[in-house]
C-alpha positions in Angstrom: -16.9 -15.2 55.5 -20.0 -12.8 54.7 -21.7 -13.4 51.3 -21.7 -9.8 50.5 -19.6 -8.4 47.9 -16.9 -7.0 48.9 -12.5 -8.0 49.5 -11.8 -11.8 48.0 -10.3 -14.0 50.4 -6.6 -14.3 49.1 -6.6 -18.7 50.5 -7.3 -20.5 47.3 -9.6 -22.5 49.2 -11.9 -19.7 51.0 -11.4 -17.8 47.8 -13.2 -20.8 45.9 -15.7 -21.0 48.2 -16.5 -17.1 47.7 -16.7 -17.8 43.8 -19.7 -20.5 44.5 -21.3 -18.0 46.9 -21.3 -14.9 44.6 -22.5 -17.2 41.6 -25.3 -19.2 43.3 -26.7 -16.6 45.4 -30.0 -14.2 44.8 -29.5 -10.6 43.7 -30.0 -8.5 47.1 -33.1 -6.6 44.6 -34.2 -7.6 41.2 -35.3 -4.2 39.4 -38.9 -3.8 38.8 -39.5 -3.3 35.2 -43.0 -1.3 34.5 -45.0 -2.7 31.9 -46.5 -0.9 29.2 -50.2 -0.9 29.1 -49.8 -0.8 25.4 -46.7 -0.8 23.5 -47.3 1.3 20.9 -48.9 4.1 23.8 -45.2 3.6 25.5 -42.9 3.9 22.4 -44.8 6.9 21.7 -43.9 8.4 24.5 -40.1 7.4 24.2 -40.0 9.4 20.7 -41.9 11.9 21.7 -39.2 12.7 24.3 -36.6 12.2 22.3 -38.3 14.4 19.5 -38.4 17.2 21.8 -34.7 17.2 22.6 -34.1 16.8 18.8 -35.5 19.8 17.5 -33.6 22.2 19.8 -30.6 20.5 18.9 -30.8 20.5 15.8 -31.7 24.5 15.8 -28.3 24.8 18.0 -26.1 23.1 15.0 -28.4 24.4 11.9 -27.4 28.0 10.4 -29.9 30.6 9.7 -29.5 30.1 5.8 -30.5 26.5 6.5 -33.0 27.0 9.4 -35.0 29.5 6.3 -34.8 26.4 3.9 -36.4 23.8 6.6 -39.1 26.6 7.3 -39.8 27.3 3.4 -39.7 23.8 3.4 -42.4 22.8 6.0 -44.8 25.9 5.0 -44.8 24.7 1.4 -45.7 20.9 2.6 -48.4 22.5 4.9 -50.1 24.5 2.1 -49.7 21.4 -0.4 -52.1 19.4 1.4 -55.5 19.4 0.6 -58.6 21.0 3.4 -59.5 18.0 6.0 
């Protein structure tokens, strides 16, 4: 009986024996997880992507009247702030 997964034996006995097998035995290839030099460098990244795929989504669902307000909006809180 090969250890790889696959049909179960349908004797009770072999069966059993394939449950020990399966449980106890090493995974064929553990995944490789990359580690973050930094963690906050690496969760910026992850919401910079996902900030990307926001913004055109959100001018796919948003209607012009509303699209005007979120520019008036952003122009007003760019002009508000005061010269670096």
């Amino acid at each position: 009986m090969s250890t790889t997964r696959g049909k179960r034996p349908t004797d009770p006995n072999q069966l059993a024996k394939w449950v020990v097998e399966q449980s106890t035995s090493e995974p064929d290839s553990p995944k490789v997880v990359p580690v973050p030099k930094s963690l906050s460098s690496y969760m910026s990244a992850i919401g910079r992507k996902g900030g990307a795929i926001g913004g055109k989504r959100r001018l796919l669902t948003m209607t012009p009247e509303k699209r005007r307000e979120a520019a008036i909006k952003a122009a007003q809180a760019r002009w508000k702030k005061p010269p670096a």
